[in-house]
Backbone as CSV, one residue per row, in Angstrom:
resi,resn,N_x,N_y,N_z,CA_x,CA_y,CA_z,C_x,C_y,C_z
1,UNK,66.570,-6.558,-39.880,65.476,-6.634,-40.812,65.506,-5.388,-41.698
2,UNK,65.831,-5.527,-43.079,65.648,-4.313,-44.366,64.291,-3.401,-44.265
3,UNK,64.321,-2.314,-43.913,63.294,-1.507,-44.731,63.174,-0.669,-45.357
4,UNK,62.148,-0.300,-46.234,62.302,0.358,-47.282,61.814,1.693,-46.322
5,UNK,62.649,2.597,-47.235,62.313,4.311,-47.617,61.266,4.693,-48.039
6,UNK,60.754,5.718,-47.290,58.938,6.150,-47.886,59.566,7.313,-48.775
7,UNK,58.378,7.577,-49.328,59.020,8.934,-50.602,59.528,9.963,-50.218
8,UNK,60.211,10.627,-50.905,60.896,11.232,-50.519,60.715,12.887,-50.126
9,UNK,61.409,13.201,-48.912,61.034,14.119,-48.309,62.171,15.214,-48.380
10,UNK,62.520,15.799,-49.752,63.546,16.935,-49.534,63.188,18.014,-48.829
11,UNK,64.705,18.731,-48.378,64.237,19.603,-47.621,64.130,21.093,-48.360
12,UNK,63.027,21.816,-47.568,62.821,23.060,-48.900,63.694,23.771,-49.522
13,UNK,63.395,24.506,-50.571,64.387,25.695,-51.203,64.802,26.540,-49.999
14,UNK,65.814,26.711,-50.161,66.864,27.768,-49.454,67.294,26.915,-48.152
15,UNK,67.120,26.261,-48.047,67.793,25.032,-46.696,69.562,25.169,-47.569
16,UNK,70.461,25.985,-47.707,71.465,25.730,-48.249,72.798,24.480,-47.132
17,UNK,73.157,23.892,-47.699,73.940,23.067,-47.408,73.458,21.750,-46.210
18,UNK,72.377,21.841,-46.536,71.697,20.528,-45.892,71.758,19.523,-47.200
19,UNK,72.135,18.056,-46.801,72.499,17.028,-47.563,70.710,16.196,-47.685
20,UNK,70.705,15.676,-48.742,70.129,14.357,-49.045,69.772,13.672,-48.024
21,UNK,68.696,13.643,-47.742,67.713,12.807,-46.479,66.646,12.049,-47.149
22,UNK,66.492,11.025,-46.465,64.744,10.053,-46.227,65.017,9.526,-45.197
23,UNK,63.752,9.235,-44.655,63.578,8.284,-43.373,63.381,6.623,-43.789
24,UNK,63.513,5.856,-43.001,62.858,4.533,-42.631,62.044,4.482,-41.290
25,UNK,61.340,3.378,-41.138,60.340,3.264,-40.553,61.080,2.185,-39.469
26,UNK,61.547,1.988,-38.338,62.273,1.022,-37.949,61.544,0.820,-36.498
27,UNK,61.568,-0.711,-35.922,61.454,-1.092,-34.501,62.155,-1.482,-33.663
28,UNK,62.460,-0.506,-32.676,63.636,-0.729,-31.477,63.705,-2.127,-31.331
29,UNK,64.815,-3.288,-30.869,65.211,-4.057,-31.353,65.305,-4.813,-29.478
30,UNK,65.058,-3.288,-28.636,64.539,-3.419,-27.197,63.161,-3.719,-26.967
31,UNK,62.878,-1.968,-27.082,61.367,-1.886,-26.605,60.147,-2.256,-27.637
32,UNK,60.330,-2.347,-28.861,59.604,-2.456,-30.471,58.584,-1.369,-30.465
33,UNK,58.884,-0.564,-30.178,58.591,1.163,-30.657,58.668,1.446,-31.660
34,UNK,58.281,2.322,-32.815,58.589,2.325,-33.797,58.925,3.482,-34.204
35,UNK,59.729,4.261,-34.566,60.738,5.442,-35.054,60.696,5.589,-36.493
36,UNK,60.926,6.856,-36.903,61.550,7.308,-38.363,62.626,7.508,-37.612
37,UNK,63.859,6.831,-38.501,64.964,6.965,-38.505,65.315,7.546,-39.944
38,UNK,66.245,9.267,-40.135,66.638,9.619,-40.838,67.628,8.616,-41.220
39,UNK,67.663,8.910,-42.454,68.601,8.106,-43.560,69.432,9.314,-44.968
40,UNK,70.849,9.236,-44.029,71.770,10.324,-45.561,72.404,10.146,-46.942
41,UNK,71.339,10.109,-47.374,71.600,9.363,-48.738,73.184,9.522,-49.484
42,UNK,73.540,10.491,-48.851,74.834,11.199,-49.107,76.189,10.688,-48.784
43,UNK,75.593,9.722,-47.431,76.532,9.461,-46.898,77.306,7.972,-47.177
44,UNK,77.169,7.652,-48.385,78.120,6.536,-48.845,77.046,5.272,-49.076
45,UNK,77.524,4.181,-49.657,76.810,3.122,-50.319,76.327,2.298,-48.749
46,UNK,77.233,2.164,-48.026,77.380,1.654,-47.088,77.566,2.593,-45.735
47,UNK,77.098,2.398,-44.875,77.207,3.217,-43.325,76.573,2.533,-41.988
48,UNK,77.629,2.014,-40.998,77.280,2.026,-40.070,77.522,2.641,-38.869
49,UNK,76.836,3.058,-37.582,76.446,3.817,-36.342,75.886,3.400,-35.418
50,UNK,75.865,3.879,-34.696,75.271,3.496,-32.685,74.157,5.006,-32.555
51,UNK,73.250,4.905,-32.691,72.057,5.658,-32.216,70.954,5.102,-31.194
52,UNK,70.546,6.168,-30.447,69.522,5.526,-29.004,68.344,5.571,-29.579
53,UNK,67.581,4.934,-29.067,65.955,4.544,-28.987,65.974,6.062,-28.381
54,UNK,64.673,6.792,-29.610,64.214,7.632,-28.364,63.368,7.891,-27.711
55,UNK,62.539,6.653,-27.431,61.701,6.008,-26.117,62.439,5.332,-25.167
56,UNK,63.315,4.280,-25.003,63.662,3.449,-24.371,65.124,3.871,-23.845
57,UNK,65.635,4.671,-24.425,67.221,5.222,-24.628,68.409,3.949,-24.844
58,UNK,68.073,3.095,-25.214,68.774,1.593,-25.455,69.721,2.249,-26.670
59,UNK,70.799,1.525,-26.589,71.575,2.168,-27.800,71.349,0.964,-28.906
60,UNK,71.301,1.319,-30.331,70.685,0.519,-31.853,72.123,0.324,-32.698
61,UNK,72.733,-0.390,-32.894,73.547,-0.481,-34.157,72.897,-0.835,-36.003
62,UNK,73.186,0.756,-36.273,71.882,0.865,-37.238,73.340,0.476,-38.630
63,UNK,72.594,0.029,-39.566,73.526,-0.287,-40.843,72.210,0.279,-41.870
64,UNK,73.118,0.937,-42.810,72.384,1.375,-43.889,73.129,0.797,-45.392
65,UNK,72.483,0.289,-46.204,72.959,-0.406,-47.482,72.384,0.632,-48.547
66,UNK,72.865,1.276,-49.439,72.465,2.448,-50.499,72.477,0.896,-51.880
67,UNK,71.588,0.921,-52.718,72.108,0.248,-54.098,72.466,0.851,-54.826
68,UNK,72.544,0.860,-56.275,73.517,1.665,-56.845,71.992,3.084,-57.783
69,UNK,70.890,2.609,-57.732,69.729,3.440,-57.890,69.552,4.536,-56.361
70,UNK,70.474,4.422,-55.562,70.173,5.057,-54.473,68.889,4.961,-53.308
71,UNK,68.656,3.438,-53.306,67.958,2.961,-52.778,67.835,2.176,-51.092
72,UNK,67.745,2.565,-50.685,68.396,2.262,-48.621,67.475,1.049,-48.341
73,UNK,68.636,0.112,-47.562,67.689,-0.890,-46.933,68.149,-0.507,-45.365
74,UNK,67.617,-0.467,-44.507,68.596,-0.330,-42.971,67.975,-1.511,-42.242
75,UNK,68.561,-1.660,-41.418,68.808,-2.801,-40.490,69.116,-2.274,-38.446
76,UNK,68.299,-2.350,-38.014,68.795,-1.942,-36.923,68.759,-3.494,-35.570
77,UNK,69.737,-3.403,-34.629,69.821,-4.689,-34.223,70.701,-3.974,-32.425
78,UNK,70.487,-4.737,-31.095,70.931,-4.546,-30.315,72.641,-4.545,-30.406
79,UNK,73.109,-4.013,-30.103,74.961,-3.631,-29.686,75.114,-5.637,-29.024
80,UNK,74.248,-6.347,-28.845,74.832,-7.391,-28.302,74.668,-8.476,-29.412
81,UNK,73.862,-7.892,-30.518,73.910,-8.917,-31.428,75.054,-9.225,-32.742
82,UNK,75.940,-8.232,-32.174,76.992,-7.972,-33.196,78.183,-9.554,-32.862
């Protein structure tokens, strides 16, 4: 399930060499907890990863979609739904 990015939260002056961040708002796909999951805007149009719940410790296969406005949809889904 896509969700959107809340506004954006750079990180302050003098943070040198910290990249491009926002969160999404996402629900474990186990326990339906609900998390900010950082999102690296930096890190390509497309990106996927294995990150844990960190309530439930269940592992998430999270996918992030960038558009070309730099806009994130993510998707997070159990390792068995692949």
């Amino acid at each position: 399930m896509p969700f959107d990015i809340p506004e954006s939260r750079d990180a302050p002056d003098g943070d040198l060499g910290t990249e491009p961040t926002d969160a999404a708002l996402v629900s474990c796909p186990y326990c339906g907890e609900s998390s900010e999951l950082p999102v690296d805007l930096a890190g390509g149009a497309i990106q996927e990863y294995v990150q844990d719940c960190e309530v439930c410790c269940q592992p998430w296969l999270v996918r992030v979609r960038l558009d070309g406005e730099g806009n994130a949809s993510v998707s997070v889904k159990t390792l068995d739904d692949e």
